[in-house]
C-alpha positions in Angstrom: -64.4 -36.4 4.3 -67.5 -35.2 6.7 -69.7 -36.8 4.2 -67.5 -40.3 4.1 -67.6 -40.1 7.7 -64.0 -39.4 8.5 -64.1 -36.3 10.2 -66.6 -35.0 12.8 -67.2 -31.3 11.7 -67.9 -30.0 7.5 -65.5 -27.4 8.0 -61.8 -29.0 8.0 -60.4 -26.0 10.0 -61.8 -23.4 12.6 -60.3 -20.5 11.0 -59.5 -19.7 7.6 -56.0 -17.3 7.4 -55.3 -16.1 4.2 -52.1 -14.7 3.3 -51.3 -11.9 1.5 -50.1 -11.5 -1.7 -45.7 -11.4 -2.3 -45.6 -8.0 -4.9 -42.2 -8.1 -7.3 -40.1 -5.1 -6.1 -41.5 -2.6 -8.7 -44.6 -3.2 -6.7 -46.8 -4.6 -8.7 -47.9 -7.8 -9.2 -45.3 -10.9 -10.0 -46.0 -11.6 -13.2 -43.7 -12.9 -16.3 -44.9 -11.0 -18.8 -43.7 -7.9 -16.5 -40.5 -9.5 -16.0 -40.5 -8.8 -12.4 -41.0 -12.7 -10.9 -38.1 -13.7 -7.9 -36.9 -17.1 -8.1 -35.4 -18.9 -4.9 -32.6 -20.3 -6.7 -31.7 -17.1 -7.9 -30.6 -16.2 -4.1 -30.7 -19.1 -1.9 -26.8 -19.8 -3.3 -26.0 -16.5 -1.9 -28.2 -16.1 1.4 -29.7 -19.6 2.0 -32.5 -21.2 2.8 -32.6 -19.7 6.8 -31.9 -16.6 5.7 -34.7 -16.4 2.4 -37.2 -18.1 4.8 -36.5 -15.7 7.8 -37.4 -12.6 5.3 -40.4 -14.1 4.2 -41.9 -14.2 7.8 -40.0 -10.8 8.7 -41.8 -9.1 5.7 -44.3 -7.8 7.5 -48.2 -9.4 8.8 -48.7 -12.6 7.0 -52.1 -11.6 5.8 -50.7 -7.6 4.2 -50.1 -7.3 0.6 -46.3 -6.1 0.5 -43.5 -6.0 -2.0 -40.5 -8.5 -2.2 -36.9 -6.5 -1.7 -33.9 -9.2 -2.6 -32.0 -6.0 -1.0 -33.6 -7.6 2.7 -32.2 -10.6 2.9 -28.9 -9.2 3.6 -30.6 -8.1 7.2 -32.2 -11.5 7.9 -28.8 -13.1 6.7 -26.5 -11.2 8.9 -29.1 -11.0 12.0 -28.2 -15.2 11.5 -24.7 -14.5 11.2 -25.2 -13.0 14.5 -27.0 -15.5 16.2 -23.9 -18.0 14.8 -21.0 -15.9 16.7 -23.1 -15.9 19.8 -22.6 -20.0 19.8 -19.3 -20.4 17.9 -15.7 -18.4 17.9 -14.1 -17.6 14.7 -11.3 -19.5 15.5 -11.1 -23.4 13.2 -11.2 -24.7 17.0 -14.5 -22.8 17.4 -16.4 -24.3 14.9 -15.6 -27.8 16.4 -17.1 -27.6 19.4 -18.6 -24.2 19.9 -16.4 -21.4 21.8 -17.9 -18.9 23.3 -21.2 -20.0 25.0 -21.0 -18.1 28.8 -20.6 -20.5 30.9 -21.1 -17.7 33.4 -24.8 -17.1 35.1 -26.8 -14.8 33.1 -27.2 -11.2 34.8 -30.7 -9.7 35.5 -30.7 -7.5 32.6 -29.6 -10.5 30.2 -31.8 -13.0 32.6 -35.0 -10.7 31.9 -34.7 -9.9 28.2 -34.5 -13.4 27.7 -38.3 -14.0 29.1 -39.7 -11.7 28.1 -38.4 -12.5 24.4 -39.5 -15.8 24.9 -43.1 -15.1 26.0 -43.4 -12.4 23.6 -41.8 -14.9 20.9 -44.8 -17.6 22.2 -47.4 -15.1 22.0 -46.7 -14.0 18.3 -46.4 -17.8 17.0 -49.9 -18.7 18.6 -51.6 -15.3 17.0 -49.3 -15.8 13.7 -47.4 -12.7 14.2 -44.3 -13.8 12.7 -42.5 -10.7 11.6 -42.9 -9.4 15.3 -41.6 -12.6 16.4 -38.6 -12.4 14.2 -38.2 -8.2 15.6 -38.1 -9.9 19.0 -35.2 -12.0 18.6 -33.4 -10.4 16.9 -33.9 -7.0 19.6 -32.2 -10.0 21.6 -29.5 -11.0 20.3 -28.7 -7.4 19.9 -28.5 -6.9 23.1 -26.1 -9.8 23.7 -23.7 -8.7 20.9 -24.0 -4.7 22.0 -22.5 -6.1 25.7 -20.1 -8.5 23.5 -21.8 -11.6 25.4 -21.8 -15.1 23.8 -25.0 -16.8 24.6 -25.4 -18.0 28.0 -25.4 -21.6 28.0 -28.6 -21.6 30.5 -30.5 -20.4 27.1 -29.0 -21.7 24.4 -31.1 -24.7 23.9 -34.2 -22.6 24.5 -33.6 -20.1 22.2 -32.7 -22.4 19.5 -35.9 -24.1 19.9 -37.5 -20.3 19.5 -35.4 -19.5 16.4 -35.8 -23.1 15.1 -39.2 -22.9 13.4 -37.9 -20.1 11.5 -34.3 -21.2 10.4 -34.2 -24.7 11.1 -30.8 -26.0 9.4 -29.3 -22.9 11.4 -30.3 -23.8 14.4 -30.0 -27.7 14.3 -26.4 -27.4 13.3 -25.8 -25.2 16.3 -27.6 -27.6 18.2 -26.0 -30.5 17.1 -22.7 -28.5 18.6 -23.9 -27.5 21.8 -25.4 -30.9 22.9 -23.5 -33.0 21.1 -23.9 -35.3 17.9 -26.6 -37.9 18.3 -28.8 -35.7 20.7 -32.4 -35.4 19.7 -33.4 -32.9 16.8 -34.9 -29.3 18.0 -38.0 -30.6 15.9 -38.9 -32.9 18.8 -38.2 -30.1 21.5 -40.5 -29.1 23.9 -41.1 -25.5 23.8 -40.0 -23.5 26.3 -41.6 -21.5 29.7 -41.0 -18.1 30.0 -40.6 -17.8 34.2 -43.1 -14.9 35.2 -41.2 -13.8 37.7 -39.0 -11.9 35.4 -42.3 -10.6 33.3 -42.8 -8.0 35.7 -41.7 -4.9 34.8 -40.2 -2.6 38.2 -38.8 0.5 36.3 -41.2 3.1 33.9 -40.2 5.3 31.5 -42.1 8.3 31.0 -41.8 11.8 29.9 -41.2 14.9 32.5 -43.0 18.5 31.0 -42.9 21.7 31.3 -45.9 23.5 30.6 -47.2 20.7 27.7 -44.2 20.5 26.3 -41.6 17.6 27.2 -38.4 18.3 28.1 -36.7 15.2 29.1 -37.1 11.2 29.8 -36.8 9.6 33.0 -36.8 6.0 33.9 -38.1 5.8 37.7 -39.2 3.3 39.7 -42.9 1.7 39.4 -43.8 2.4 42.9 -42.2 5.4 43.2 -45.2 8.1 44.4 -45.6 11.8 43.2 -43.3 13.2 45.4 -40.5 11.0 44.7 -41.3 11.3 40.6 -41.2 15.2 41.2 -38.1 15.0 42.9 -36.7 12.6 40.1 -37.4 14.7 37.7 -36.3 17.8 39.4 -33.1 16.2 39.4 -32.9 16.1 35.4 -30.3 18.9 34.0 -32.7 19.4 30.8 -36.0 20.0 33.3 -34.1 21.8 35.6 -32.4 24.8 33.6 -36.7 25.5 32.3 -37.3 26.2 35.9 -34.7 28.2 37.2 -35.9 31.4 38.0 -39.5 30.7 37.1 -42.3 30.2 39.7 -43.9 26.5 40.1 -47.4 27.0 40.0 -48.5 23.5 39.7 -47.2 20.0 39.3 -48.8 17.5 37.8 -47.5 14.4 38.8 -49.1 11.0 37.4 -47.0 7.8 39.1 -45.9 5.5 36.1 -47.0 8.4 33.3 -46.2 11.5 33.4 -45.3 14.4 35.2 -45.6 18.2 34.3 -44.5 21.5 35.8 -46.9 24.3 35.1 -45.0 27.7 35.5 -46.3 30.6 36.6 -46.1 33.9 34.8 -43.4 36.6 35.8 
């Protein structure tokens, strides 16, 4: 095409990504001699098209050679199953026009996991991570099924749209409930913003020790100075029976890190 004078560069792409090879689930290579080749007709009647296509990005790196486990797609197919109840009761009603979207604001903890899923979500699709993508999402809906949350309406567009370029005839159907019939496809949806605002992190976890060795977790402000952080994790049962009776002869305390009591002997 460079040389017909169609294109303006030799090359026809900047980057070349090569995937990596699909092993049969003895491991070695798909072959039919071995007898160890998968066919998609062999499961898609029992898991789908979403569901098959999910595993295949939630595998692992595209590019890492990795073995094919039929035994996966029941994970990918009930993480959609999931996604489903989060849009649509299980009553017959439900599944005429959708059920049991919260029509109720989002709370903060809801509000953030939502943008930072999204940005994380945008980040992995631009650098081809799409098995950390897939993680992310589903870490997300988890967390809205744990609480026994339907989907907030305020995301359930953009989430589809997120979800959409990895089970598409999931997420259009859903779609198709939530906005109504006759409104445009996801395919032609702009992808969504995740608000910064709610990218900023205010709480740290880190680990509270006792000479080296860690004895608890605490989750502390990330402003909070040395004194505070020592006084936190004073406060923690699991620190505090390691220093009663024993003499303090040190504290290091490192804001947002760690923090670690060096006893004295005697």
């Amino acid at each position: 095409l460079f040389d017909c004078g169609v294109v303006s560069t030799p090359q026809p792409f900047a980057k070349l990504y090569c995937q990596g090879m699909i092993l049969g689930e003895d491991h070695e290579k798909m072959s039919k001699s071995r007898g160890n080749t998968v066919s998609p007709d062999d499961v898609l009647p029992e898991y789908g098209a979403d569901a098959f296509r999910l595993y295949e990005m939630f595998m692992g790196p595209l590019t890492v050679t990795k073995p094919w486990q039929t035994s996966g797609l029941s994970g990918t197919h009930r993480f959609l199953k999931r996604v489903w109840r989060l849009y649509v009761s299980d009553t017959p009603e439900g599944a005429e026009n959708g059920g049991v979207l919260s029509e109720s604001p989002p709370d903060e903890e809801v509000t953030r996991a939502f943008h930072v899923t999204l940005a994380k979500v945008t980040a992995d699709v631009e650098s081809v991570q799409f098995n950390t993508a897939v993680s992310t999402m589903m870490e997300f809906v988890n967390l809205l099924t744990r609480r026994g949350l339907g989907m907030p309406r305020a995301f359930a567009q953009p989430f589809l749209v997120m979800l959409c370029p990895f089970a598409p005839h999931l997420c259009e159907e859903l779609n198709a409930l939530v906005a109504g019939e006759g409104a445009p496809m996801l395919a032609w949806a702009r992808w969504p913003e995740a608000d910064s605002r709610w990218l900023v992190v205010d709480e740290v976890e880190g680990p509270v020790q006792v000479n080296g060795k860690t004895r608890a977790t605490i989750r502390v402000s990330r402003s909070l100075d040395a004194a505070g952080l020592e006084a936190a994790a004073r406060g923690e049962a699991a620190v505090a029976r390691h220093l009663e009776g024993a003499s303090v002869r040190k504290v290091v305390a490192v804001p947002g890190r760690v923090i670690n009591f060096v006893l004295g002997r005697g």
